[in-house]
N, C-alpha and C positions, 0 to 999 in steps of 0.2 A: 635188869631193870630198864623199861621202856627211857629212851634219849632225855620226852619230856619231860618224864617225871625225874630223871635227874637232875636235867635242867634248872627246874624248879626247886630240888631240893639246895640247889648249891647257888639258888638266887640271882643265876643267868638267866637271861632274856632269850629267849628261841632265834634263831636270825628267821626274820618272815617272807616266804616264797614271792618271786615276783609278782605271780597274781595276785596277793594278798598287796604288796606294796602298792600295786594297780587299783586296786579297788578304793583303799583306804585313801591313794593320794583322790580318788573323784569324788570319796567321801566327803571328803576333807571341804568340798567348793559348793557342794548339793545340799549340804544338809542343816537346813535352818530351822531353828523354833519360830512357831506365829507370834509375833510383837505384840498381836493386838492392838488395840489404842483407835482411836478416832478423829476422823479427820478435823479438823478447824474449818468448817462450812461457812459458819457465822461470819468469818473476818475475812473473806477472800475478796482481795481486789485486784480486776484485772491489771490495772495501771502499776500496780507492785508484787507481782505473783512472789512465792516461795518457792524457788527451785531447788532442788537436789540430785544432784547427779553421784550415782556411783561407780565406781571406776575401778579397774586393777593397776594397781602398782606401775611403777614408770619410772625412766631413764631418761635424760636427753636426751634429744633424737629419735624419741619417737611419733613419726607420722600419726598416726590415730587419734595420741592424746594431744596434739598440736591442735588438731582441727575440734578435740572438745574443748580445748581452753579455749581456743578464738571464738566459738560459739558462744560462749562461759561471760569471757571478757566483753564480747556487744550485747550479751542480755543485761551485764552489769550496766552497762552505759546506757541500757533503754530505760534504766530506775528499778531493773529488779531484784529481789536476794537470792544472792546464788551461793551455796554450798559445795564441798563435794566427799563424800566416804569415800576412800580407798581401802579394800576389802581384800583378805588374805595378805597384808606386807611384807614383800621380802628383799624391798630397796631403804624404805624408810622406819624411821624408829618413832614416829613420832608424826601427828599432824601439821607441825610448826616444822620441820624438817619437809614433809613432802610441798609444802606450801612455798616455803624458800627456793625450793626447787623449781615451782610454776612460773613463780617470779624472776628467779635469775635467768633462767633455760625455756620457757615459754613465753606466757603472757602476762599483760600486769593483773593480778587479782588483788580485790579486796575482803573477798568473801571468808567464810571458813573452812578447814580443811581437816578430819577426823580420820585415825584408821580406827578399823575392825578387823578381829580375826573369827572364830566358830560364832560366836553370840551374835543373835540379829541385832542391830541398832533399834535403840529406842528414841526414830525422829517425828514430825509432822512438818505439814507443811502442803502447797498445794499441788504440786507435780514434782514428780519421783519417776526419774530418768535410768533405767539400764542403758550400759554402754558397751556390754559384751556377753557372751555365753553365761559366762561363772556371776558377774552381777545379778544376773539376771533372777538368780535363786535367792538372793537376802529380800530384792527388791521384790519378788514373788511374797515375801514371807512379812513384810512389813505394810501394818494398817493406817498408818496415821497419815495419810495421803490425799485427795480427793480423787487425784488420778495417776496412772500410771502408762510410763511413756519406753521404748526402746529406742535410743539412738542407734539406727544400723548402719553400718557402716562397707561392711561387705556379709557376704553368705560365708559364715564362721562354718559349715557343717562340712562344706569342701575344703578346709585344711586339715580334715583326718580320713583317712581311708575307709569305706565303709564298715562298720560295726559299732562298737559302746558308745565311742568318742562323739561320732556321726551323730547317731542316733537320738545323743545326750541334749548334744547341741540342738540341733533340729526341734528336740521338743520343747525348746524357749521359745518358740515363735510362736507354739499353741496357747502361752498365757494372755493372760487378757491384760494385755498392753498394746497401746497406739504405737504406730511404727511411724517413725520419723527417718525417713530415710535417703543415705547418700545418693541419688541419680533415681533415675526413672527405673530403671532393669530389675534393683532391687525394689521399687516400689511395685511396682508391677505383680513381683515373685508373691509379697509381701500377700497384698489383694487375692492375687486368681491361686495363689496354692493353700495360701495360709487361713485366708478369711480375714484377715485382719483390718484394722481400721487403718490408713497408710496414708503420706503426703511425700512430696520428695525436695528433697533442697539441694542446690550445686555445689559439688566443690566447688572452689574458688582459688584465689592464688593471691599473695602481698606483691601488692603492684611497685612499692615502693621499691623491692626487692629487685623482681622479675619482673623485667622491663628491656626494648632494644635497645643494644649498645653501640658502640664503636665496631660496625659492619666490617673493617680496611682489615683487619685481625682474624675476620674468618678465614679458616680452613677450606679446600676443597676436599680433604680424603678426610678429616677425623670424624669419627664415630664417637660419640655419645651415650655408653650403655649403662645404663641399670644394673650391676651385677650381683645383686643382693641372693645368691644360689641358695642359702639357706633356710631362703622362704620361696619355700615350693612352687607357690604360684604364679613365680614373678620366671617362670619356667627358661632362666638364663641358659641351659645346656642347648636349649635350640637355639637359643642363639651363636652359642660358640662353634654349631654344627654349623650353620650356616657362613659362619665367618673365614670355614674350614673350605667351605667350596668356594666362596668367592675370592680366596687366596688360589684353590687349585687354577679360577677362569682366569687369573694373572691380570685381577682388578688390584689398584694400590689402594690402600687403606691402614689407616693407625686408627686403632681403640683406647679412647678413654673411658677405664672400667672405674664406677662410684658406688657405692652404698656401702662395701664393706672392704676387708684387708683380703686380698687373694694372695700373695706370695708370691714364691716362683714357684708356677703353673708347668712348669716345661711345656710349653705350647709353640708351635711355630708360626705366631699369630704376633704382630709388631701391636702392643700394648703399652698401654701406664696405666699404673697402681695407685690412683686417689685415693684409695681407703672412702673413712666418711669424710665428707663434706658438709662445710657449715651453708648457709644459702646465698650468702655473698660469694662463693666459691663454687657455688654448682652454678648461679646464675653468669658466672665468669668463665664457667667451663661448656655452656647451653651458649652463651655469647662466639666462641671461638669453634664450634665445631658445624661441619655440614649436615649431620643430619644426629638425630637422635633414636635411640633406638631403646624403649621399655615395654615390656611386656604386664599382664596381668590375666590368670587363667578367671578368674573370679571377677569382681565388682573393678570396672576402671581406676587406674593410678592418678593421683594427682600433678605426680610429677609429669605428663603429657602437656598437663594444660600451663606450667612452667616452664615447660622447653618450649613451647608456643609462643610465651609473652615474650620472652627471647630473641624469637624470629627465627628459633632454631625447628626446619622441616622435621617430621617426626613418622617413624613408622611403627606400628601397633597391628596385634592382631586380628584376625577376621574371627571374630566371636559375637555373640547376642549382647554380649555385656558390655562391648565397647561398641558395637551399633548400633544400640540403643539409645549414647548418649554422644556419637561424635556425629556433624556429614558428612556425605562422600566426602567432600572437597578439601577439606581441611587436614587430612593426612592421609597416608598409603596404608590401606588396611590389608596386612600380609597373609596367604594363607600359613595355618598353623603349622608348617613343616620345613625342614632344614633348606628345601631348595626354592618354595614359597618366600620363604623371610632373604634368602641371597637373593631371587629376582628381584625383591623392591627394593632394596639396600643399592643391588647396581645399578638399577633403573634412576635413583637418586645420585648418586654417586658422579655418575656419568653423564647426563645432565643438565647442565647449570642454571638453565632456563626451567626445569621442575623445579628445580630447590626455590626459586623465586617466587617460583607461583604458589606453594604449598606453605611456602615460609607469610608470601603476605595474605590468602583466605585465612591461616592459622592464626595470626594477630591478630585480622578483625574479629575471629569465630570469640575469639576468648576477653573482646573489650566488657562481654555483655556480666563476665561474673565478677561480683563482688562479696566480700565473706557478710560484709554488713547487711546488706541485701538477703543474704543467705540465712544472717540470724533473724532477721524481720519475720521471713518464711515461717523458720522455728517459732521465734514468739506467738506468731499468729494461731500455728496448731495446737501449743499449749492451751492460748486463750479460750480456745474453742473447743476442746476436749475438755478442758477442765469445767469451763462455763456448760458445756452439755452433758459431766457429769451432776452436775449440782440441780439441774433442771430433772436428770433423769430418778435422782435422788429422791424430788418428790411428784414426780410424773413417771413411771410404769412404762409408757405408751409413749414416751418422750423417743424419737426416729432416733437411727444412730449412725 
């Protein structure tokens, strides 16, 4: 008797081949029913728009969703209604449960906070915000909108190697949503590859935070690294390659590694293990160190423009994506390679008159961004897309 049909008769369940788990779990994020519904035309007023943003699930401590609540939080204070779904749950039980968490561990909201699992949402309202790959598909599948917006935050299709994943990703960029987008590079991409309709807004940084401290406390050998290795992009192994020759040239240097728990490394590299860092703790650790060192293969880190407000010199890759949005002057842009990244770590190092000059262009480069500023930007592009869907609604020939 065939396995299955045993199986079956004895009312086991098959165990299902990885590629079937592979597919089912992309299933699982793609596959929406149309909502229907229609938009609220009638009542939309720019002075109080309807926001909604939807969102994947979250942790404390997570960068991305930090920077939609702070968005979130100054559209709420310009008079707007801001919502947000979180889609697919697998931290919270409950809307009032992910809500409590924005507010303890984020920002202050007032708004509402809803999950979803497979079934599209049945909302309205006047702009309807993706905020990642997988959002992207409820928000594709829901009518009751007048417009529809992507918050981009970095190019999602470079965190999987080329094929499904890639491919999956990438094809959110072709729905017909305005892109609202982190930095210019991505707005750029957005425009000349995508077609899409695009604006960009700055990161920014909490100045109340990240701020110069008590200078007599700096360091001249510590290092400042980003070590979060298990987000690929943030490509730390060249950095530890590099750290590996600038010990052979019998440069001195101590590494303070952050973002995540490394262990013991067996490394012969003089190190401390921060783990994570709350931002009174990173801005204490960006205060005491000579130079900082983060990488990003993708969309620029925020944490740059942190170690900046600091006073702490900073070095960063020589890529399109961080050229796009730093200038020359304001940090050492390294080539992408192990003895690239130890020439400007020594050259800084060594010194002490670079670290001064880089550390004060850096503090002025970074007086100009504000998050509120940044949400104004936002506000303005909803205004305008939305106000130019409404027109286009009953104009045809309405420019876009």
């Amino acid at each position: 008797m065939p396995f299955t049909r045993l199986t079956k008769l004895l009312g086991l369940r098959p165990k299902k081949s990885p590629l079937v788990r592979r597919v089912d779990h992309l299933r699982k994020f793609v596959s929406y029913a149309d909502a229907g519904g229609t938009p609220p035309v009638d009542s939309f007023d720019p002075a109080r728009m309807r926001i909604t943003f939807v969102i994947p699930d979250f942790r404390p401590g997570a960068g991305g969703h930090m920077t939609i609540f702070r968005l979130a939080h100054f559209l709420e204070e310009f008079g707007h209604e801001v919502r947000f779904l979180v889609h697919n749950p697998s931290v919270h039980k409950s809307g009032a449960d992910a809500a409590a968490t924005i507010k303890r561990h984020f920002q202050p909201f007032r708004g509402e906070v809803e999950i979803f699992g497979k079934h599209t949402p049945e909302a309205e309202g006047d702009a309807l915000i993706a905020t990642d790959r997988f959002s992207c598909f409820p928000v594709n599948a829901m009518q009751g909108f007048i417009r529809k917006f992507y918050l981009v935050q970095d190019f999602e299709p470079s965190f999987y190697p080329a094929g499904s994943e890639y491919l999956l990703t990438e094809s959110t960029y072709r729905f017909d949503f305005d892109c609202l987008c982190a930095g210019e590079w991505l707005h750029q991409m957005m425009i000349e590859r995508y077609g899409r309709w695009s604006m960009c807004w700055p990161l920014a940084f909490d100045a109340s935070v990240y701020r110069l401290r008590n200078t007599r406390q700096r360091s001249a050998k510590r290092i400042a690294l980003y070590a979060r290795y298990v987000t690929d992009r943030r490509a730390v192994e060249l950095a530890f390659l590099a750290l590996g020759i600038l010990k052979k040239r019998g440069v001195e240097f101590e590494v303070d590694c952050f973002g995540i728990n490394l262990g013991d490394m067996g490394m012969d590299i003089p190190f401390r293990d921060h783990g994570v860092l709350n931002s009174e703790e990173l801005a204490t650790l960006y205060s005491e160190c000579a130079v900082g060192l983060v990488f990003s293969a993708t969309n620029h880190s925020l944490v740059n423009k942190e170690m900046m407000a600091c006073g702490l010199p900073v070095v960063d890759l020589e890529t399109d994506s961080v050229r796009a949005i730093f200038p020359n002057d304001c940090m050492i842009f390294a080539e992408p390679s192990p003895n690239g990244i130890a020439d400007a770590l020594e050259k800084l190092l060594s010194d002490p008159l670079e670290r001064d000059r880089f550390r004060e262009v850096g503090l002025r480069y970074v007086q100009q961004f504000d998050w509120s500023a940044s949400a104004r930007l936002v506000e303005a592009a909803l205004r305008t897309r939305v106000t130019w869907a409404l027109t286009k609604e009953g104009n045809d020939d309405a420019p876009a």
